[in-house]
C-alpha positions as CSV (number, residue, x, y, z in Angstrom):
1,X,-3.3,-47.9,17.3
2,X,-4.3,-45.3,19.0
3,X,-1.6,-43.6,20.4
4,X,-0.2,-43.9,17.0
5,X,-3.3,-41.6,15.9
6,X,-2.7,-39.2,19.0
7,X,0.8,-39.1,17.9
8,X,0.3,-38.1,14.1
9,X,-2.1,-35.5,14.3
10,X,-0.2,-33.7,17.3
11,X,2.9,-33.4,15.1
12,X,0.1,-32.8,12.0
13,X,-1.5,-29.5,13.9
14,X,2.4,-28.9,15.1
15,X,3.4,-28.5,11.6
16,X,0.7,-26.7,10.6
17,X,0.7,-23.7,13.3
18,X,4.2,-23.6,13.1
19,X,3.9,-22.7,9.6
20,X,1.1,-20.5,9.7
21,X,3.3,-18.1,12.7
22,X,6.2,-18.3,10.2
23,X,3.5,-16.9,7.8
24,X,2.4,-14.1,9.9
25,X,5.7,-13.6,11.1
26,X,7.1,-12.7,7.7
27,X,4.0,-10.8,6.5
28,X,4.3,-8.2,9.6
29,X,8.7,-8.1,9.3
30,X,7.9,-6.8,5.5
31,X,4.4,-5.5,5.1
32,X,5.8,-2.3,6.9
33,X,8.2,-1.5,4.7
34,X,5.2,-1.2,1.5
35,X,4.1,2.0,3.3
36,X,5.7,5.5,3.9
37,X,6.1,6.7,7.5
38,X,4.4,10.0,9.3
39,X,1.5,11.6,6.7
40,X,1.9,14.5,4.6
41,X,4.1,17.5,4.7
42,X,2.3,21.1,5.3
43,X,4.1,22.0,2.1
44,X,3.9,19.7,-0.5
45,X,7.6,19.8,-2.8
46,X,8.2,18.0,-5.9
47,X,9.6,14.5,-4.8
48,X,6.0,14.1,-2.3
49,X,4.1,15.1,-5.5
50,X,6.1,12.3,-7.4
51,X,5.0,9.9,-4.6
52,X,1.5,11.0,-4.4
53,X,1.2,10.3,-8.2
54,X,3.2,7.7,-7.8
55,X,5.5,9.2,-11.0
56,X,9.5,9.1,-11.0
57,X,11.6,11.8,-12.7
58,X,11.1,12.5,-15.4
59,X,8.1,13.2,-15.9
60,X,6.0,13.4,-19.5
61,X,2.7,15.7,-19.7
62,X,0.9,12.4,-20.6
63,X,2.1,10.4,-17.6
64,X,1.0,13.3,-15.6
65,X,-2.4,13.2,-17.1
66,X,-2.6,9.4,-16.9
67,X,-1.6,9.4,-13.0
68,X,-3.8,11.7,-12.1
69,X,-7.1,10.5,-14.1
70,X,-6.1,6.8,-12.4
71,X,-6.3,8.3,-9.1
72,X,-9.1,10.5,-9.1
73,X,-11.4,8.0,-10.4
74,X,-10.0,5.9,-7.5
75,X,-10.6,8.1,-4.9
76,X,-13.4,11.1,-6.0
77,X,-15.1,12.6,-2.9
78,X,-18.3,11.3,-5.7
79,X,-17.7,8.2,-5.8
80,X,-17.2,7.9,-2.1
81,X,-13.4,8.8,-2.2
82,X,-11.9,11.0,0.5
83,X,-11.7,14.6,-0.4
84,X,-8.3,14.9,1.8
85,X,-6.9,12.4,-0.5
86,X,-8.5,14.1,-3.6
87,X,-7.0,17.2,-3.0
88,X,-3.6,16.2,-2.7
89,X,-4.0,14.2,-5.9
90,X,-4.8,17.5,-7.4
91,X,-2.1,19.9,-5.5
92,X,0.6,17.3,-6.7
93,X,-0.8,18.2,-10.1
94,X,-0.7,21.3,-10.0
95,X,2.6,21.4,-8.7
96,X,3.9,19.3,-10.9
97,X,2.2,20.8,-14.4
């Protein structure tokens, strides 16, 4: 009986960290792919500003608007957002309007 009870829960805890490395394994082969590579270019141009907004062509005066208002209030140097960021937000807006 109880080698029967060794038995199960070894193939139980088997199963069970085999499936949770498949788990991390997929999350790190895809999770790298969400974000862009290398940072921000010394001169932003129009497609970064579409990415920083996160806007495809074309582009309407109230998407604009919209973008920007959803990200500064997400990332305001006032509300404890980074200014970096901030300021990006608002050259892509600039460059865009």
């Amino acid at each position: 009986m109880a080698s029967a009870t060794v038995i199960g829960l070894s193939l139980l805890g088997a199963g069970l960290a085999g499936r949770v490395g498949y788990q991390m394994f997929r999350a790190s082969a895809s999770g790298a792919d969400k974000f862009l590579r290398g940072g921000f270019k010394a001169k932003m141009d129009k497609a970064e500003a579409l990415q920083v907004l996160g806007l495809r062509d074309p582009i309407t005066s109230n998407r604009l608007k919209d973008a920007h208002r959803r990200l500064m209030l997400a990332n305001h140097p006032d509300r404890g957002g980074s200014p970096y960021l901030a300021g990006k937000v608002n050259e892509a807006k600039a460059l865009l309007e």
